[in-house]
C-alpha positions in Angstrom: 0.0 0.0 0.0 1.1 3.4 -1.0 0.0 7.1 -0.7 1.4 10.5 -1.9 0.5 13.1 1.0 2.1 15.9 -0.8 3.8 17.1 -3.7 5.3 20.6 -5.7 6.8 22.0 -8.6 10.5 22.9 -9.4 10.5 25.4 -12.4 12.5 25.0 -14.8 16.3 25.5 -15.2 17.3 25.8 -11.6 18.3 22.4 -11.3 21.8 21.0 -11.8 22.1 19.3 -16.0 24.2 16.9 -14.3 23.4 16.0 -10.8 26.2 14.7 -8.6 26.3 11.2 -6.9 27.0 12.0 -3.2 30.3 11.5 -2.3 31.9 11.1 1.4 35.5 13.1 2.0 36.4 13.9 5.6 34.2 16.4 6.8 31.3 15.0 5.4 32.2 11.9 7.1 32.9 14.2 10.5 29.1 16.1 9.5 27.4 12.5 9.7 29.5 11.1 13.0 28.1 14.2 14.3 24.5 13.7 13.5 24.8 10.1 14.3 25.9 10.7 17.7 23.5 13.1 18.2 21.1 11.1 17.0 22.5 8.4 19.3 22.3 10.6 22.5 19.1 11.7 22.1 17.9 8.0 22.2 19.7 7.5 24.9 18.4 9.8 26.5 15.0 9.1 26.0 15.3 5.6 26.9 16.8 6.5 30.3 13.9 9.1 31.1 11.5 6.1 30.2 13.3 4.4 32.6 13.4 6.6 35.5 9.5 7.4 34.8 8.8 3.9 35.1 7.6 2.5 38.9 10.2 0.4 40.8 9.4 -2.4 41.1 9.3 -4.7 44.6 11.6 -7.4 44.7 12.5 -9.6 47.7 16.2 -9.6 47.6 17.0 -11.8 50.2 14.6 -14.2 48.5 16.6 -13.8 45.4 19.8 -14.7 46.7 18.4 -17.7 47.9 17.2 -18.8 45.1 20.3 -18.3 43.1 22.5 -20.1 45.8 20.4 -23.1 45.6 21.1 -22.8 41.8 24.4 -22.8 42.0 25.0 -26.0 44.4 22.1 -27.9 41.9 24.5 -27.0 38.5 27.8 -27.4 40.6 27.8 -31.3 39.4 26.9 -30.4 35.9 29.6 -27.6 35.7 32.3 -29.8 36.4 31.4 -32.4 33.9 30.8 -29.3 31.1 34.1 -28.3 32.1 36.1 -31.6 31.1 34.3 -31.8 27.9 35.6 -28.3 26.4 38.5 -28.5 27.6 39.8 -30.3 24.5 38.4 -27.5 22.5 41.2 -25.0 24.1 38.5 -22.3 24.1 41.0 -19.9 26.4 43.0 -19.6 23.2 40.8 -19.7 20.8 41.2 -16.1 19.5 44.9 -16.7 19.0 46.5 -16.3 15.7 48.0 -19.4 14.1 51.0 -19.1 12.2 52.2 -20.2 8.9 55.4 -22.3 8.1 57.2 -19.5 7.6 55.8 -18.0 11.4 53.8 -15.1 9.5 50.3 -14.8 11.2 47.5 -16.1 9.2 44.1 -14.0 9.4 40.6 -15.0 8.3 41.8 -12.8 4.9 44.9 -15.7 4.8 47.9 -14.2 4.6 47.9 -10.2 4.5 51.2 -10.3 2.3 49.2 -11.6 -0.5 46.7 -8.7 -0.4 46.8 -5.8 -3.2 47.2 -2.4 -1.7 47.8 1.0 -3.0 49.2 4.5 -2.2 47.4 6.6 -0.4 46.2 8.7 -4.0 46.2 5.7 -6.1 42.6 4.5 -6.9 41.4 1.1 -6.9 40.7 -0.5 -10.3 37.6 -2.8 -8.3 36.6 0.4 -7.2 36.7 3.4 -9.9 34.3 2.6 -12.7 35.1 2.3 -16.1 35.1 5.8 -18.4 32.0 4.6 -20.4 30.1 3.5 -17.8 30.6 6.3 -16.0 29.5 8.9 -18.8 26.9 6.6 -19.7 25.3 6.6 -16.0 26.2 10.6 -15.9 23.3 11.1 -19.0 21.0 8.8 -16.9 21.4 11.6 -14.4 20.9 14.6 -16.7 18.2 17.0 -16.2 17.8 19.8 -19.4 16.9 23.0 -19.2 13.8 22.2 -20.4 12.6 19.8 -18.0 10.1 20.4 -14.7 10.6 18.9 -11.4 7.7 17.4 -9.5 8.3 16.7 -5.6 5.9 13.9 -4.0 5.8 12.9 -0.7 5.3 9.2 -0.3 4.9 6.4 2.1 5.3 2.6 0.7 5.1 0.0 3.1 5.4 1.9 6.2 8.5 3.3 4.2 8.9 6.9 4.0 10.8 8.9 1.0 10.7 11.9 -1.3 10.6 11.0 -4.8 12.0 13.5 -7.2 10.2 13.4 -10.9 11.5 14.5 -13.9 8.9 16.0 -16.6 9.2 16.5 -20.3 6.5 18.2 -21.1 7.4 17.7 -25.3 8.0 14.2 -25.0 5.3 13.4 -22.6 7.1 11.7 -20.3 7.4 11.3 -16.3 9.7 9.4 -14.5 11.4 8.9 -11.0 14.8 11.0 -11.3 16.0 9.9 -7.5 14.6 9.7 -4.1 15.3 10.7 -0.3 14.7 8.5 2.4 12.4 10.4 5.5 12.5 9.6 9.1 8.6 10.2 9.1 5.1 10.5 6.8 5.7 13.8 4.8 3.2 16.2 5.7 4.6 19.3 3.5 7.2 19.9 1.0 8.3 23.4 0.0 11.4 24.3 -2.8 14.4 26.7 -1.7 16.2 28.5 -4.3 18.6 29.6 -1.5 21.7 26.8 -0.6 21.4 25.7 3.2 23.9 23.9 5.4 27.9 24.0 5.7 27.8 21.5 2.5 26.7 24.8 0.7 28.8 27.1 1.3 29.9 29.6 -0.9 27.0 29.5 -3.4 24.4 32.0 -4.2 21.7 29.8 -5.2 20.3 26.3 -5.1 17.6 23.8 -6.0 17.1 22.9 -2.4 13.6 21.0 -0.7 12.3 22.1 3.3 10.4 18.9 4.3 8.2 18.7 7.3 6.7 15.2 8.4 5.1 13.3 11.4 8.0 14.2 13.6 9.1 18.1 14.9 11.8 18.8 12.8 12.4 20.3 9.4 14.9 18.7 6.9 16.2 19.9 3.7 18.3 18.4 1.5 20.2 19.4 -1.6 18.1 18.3 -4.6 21.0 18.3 -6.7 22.7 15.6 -5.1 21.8 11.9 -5.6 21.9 9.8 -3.0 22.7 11.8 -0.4 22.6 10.2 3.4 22.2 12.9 5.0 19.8 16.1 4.7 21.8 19.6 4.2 20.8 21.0 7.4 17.6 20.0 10.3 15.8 23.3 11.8 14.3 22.7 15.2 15.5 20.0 17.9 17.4 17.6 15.7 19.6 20.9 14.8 20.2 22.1 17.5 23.6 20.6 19.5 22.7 22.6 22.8 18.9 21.3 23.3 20.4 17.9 22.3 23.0 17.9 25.1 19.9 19.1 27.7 18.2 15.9 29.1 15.5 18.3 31.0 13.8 19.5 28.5 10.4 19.5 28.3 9.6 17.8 25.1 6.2 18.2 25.1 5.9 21.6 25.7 5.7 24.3 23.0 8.4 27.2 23.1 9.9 29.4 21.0 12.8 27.6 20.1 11.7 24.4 17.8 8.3 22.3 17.0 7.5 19.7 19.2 5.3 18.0 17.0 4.5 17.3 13.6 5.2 20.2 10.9 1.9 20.6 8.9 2.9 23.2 6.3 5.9 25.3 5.1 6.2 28.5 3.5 9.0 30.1 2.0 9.5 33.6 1.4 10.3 34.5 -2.2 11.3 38.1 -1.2 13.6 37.5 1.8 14.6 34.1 0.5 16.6 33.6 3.5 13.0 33.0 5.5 11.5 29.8 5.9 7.9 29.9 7.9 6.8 26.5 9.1 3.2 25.6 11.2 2.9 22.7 13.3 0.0 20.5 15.2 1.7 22.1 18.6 -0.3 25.4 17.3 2.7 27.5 16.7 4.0 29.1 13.7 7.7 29.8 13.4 9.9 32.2 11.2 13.1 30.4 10.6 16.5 32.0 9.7 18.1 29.7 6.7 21.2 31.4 7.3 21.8 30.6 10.7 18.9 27.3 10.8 17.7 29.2 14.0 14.3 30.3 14.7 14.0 33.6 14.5 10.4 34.2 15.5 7.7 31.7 17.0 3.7 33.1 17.0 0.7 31.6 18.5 -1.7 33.1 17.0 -4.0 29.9 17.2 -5.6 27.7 19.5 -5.5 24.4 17.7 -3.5 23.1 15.0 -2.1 25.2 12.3 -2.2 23.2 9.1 -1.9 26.4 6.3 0.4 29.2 5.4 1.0 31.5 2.6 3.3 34.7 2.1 1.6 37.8 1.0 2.7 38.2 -3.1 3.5 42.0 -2.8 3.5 42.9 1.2 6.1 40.3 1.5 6.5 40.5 5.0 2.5 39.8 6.1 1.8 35.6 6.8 -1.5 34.0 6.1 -2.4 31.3 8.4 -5.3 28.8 9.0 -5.6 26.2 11.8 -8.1 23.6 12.7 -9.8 26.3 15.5 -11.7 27.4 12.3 -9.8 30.7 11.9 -7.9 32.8 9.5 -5.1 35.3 10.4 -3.2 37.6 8.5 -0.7 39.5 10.5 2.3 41.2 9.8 5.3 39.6 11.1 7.1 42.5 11.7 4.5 43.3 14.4 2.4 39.7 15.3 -0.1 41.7 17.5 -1.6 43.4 14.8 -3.6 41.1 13.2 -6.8 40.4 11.3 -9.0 37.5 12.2 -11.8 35.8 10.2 -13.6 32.6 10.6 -15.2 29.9 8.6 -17.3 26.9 9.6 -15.2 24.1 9.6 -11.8 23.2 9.8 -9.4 24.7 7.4 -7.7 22.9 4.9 -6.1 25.6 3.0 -5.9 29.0 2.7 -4.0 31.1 0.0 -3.8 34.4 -1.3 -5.1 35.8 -4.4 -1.7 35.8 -7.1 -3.5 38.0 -9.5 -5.3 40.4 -6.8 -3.9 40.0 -3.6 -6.2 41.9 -1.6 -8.3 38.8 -1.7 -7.5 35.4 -0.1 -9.3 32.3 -0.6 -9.9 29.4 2.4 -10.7 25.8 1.8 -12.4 23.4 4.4 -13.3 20.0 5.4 -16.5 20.6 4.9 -16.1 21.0 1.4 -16.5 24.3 1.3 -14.1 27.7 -0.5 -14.4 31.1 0.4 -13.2 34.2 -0.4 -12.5 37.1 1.1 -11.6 40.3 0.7 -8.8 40.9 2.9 -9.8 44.9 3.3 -13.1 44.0 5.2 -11.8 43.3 8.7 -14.8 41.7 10.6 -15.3 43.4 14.4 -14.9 39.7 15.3 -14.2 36.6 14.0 -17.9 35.0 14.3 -19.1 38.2 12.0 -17.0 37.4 9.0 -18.6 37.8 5.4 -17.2 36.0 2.3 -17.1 37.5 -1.1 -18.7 34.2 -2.1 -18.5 30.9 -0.6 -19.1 27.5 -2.9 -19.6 23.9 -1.9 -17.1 22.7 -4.4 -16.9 18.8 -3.0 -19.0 16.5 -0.9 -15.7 16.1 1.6 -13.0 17.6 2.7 -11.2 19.7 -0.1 -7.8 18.9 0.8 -5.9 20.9 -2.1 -6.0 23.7 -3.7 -4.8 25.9 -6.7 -4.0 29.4 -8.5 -3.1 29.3 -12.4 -0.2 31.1 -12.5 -1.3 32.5 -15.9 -5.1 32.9 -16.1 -6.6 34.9 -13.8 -9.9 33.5 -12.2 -8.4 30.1 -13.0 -8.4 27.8 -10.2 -8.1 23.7 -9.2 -9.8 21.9 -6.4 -8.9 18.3 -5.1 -11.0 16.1 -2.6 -11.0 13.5 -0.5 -13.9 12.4 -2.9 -11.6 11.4 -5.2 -12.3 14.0 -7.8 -10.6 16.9 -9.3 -12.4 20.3 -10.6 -11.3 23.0 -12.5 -13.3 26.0 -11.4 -14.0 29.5 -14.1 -14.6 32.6 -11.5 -14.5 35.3 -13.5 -16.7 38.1 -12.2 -16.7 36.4 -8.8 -19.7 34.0 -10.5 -17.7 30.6 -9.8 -19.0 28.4 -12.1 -17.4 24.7 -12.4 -15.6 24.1 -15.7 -14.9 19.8 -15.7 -14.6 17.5 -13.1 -12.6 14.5 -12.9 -11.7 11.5 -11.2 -8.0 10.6 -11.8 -6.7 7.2 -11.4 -4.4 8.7 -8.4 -7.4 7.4 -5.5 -8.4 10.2 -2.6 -6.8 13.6 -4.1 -4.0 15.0 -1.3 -2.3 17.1 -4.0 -3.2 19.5 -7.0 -0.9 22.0 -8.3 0.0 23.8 -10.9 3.6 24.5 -13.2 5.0 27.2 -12.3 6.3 28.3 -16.0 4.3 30.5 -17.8 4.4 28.2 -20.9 3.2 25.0 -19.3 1.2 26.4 -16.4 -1.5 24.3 -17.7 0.0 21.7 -16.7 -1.5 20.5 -13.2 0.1 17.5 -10.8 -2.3 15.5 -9.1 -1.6 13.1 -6.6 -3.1 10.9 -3.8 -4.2 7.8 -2.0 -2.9 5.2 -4.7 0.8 6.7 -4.3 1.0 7.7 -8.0 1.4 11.1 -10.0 -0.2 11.7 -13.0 0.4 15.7 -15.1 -2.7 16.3 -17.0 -2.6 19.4 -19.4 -5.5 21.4 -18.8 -5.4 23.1 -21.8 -5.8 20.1 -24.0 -9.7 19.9 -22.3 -12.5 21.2 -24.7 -14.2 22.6 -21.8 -11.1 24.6 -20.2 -10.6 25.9 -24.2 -13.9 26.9 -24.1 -14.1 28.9 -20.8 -10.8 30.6 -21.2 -10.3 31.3 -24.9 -11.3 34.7 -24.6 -8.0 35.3 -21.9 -6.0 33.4 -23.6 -6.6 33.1 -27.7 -4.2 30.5 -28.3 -6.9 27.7 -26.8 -8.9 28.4 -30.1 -9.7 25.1 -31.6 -9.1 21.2 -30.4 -6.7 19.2 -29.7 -6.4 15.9 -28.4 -6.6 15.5 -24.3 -3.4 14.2 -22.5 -2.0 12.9 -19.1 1.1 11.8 -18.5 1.7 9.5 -15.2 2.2 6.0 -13.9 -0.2 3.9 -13.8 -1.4 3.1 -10.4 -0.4 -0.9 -9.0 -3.5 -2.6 -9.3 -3.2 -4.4 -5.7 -3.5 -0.9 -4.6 -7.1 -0.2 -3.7 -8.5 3.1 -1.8 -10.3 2.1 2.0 -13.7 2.5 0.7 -13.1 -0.1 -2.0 -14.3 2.4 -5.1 -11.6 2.1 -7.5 -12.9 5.4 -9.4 -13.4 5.8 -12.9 -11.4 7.2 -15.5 -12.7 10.9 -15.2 -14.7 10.4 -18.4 -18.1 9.7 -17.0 -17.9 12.3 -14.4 -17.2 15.1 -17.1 -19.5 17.9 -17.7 -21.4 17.5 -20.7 -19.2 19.1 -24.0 -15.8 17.7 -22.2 -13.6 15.8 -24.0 -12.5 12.2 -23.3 -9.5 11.3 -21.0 -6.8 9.3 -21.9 -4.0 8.2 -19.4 0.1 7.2 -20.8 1.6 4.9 -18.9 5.3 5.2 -19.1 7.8 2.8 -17.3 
């Protein structure tokens, strides 16, 4: 059984043509001792507090060493007799060397003499790979310039890892570059353009990945490294050598230092790209300094979980935030205590400004439900908020959300209904464009390309652990509704998703394998056909 929890875009030409294989010199190898003992310590640690927390228990010692003395003098006799039988076995020596006839010492390897060694800069033939092989393995690796990125967070048989997907949008074609192995369940994935960690040192820029997953802290790794061991650089507890050497700390117990439980969403901040905003389910938000991998800032501005976040597009230092207490805040991070405050009826799912008019957000719930607002009308208190419009765009839980990057009024919804809808609200009339079901099982995922040439182009993943890309713009319906913005969708085309297909063992909890997307079309849409690609 596998599931894709979350998933994102890299745009294009920001990663590495020719990713490197990860290599270990010295201080790498001193970077991963460290983190290993760390890691160590800390379980250590825990496993003496469980310890200590744990009742003593009452034990009759005197009774105990009766007992054992009345063992001993019953396997006196036996010992005796064990004792002459090993004795021919010598086992006092039986760690001792043996010799050869010319008195050189003979090791399970035989005799060392006979093994090949080099100089200390000479490489190993077994070792180095051929030329050829080694070029040939190098274009494996390539990524062109032309090529997308597509993040998923996945868990396979309790197995947790971020695969990285290469798309080629020409030749229609999507495939597993590399992956990352996670301690826990993604939760949240968010790219970096900025290099993080010691290993980075020295660069300006970098196709780098924040993850957040069931556990507190927040690791990002260096996508331009293949199979890499270690991530980059860990923000929160895991980071941190000082909390690690502290055996009294609370755990438990939010503070203002580092998470203490699972990291629901992440936010970076395209405008001060060193800042890196993360929410978690202990109901804090923090601002995080990539520079340093210190917290800079840590808000409670909520009284249940915070599971949303988005950075204003133009005011880029005011944070959007939505948490399962059925409120919205927007507050300046500069100064957290001035704030506004709306409120919706049901838990949020998502909340995210506006791209095209940012003084309107929108907020999507488990009800089913999105809203917009208009971020100007400040409700005297939460309970009074008014919507620009609401919709009830899905039966459950709309658990993703999207903004075309290129058409205004051009926006995705994904359920746990298993269906996908492209929405028209032009006018603020939304009116539903196509639905779908996607062979990808209970939608977690639904984004959009960044690039303005293939923004169309929408990533949908879920339940069944499988991505599929559809391109919107090859759907009769989506022509149709947004010809008139963008005259290039005159005319049609044949409809096209590119993914892999989904393991048929893999079946979703209610036992509705879903259809195709075709039946659940509105009327005028055109068919749906799925590539599978190896």
């Amino acid at each position: 059984m596998s599931m894709i929890t979350t998933s994102t875009w890299v745009r294009r030409g920001v990663a590495a043509q020719f990713p490197t294989k990860y290599e270990i010199d010295e201080n790498e190898m001193n970077r991963i001792s460290n983190l290993a003992r760390m890691q160590l310590e800390e379980a250590q640690g825990d496993l003496s507090a469980a310890q200590e927390g744990k009742e003593d228990e009452a034990m009759d010692e005197d009774e105990e060493k009766k007992d054992a003395m009345e063992d001993d003098e019953k396997n006196g006799s036996e010992k005796k007799t064990d004792d002459d039988d090993l004795k021919e076995y010598d086992l006092d020596h039986y760690d001792s060397d043996e010799v050869d006839e010319d008195g050189e010492k003979i090791t399970m390897f035989g005799n060392v003499k006979s093994l090949a060694y080099h100089q200390p800069n000479e490489e190993d033939p077994y070792l180095v790979m051929p030329p050829e092989e080694e070029e040939e393995e190098r274009e494996e690796l390539q990524i062109l310039p032309t090529d997308n990125l597509v993040l998923a967070g996945k868990v396979e048989d309790e197995v947790a890892h971020l695969e990285v997907y290469v798309y080629e949008d020409e030749a229609d074609n999507l495939y597993v570059h590399h992956d990352i192995m996670l301690p826990a369940i993604p939760l949240c994935v968010e790219w970096l353009d900025i290099p993080v960690g010691k290993a980075a040192e020295g660069r300006t820029s970098g196709n780098f990945v924040a993850v957040g997953t069931m556990e507190s802290d927040i690791e990002i790794w260096d996508l331009d490294v293949v199979d890499c061991m270690y991530p980059n650089a860990i923000l929160g507890q895991g980071g941190n050598d000082e909390e690690k050497k502290s055996k009294k700390k609370k755990k438990n117990k939010a503070n203002d230092e580092y998470h203490v439980d699972s990291v629901l969403a992440l936010a970076a901040n395209r405008q001060h790209r060193n800042l890196l905003a993360s929410a978690s389910a202990d109901r804090t938000v923090k601002l995080w300094d990539l520079t340093t991998g210190k917290c800079a800032k840590s808000y409670t501005h909520h009284t249940d979980k915070v599971c949303s976040l988005d950075w204003h597009p133009t005011e880029s230092t005011v944070l959007l935030s939505g948490s399962y207490d059925r409120t919205i805040v927007a507050a300046d991070m500069r100064s957290p205590d001035s704030k506004a405050r709306w409120s919706v009826d049901a838990d949020v799912e998502a909340v995210r400004w506006d791209i095209h008019d940012p003084n309107f957000f929108y907020v999507t719930t488990d009800a089913g439900m999105v809203y917009r607002f208009d971020v100007r009308n400040v409700p005297a208190s939460p309970q009074e908020s008014k919507p620009v419009w609401s919709l009830q765009a899905h039966d459950s839980s709309v658990s993703s959300f999207d903004i075309n990057p290129a058409i205004p009024g051009f926006i995705v919804t994904g359920s746990t209904d298993k269906q996908v809808k492209l929405w028209n609200i032009a006018d603020n009339k939304p009116s539903m464009v196509v639905s779908r079901k996607p062979e990808v099982g209970k939608i977690f995922s639904t984004t959009f390309a960044p690039d303005t040439d293939v923004s169309f182009r929408l990533a949908m993943a879920g339940s069944k652990g499988v991505v599929q890309v559809w391109d919107t713009s090859t759907n009769g319906a989506v022509r149709r509704a947004f010809v008139s913005r963008m005259p290039s969708l005159a005319g049609d085309v044949q409809e096209r998703t590119v993914g892999v297909a989904p393991d048929q063992n893999d079946s979703d909890d209610d036992g509705d394998e879903g259809e195709a997307g075709g039946a659940d079309a509105v009327p005028g849409a055109d068919g749906w056909e799925s590539m599978d690609e190896d």
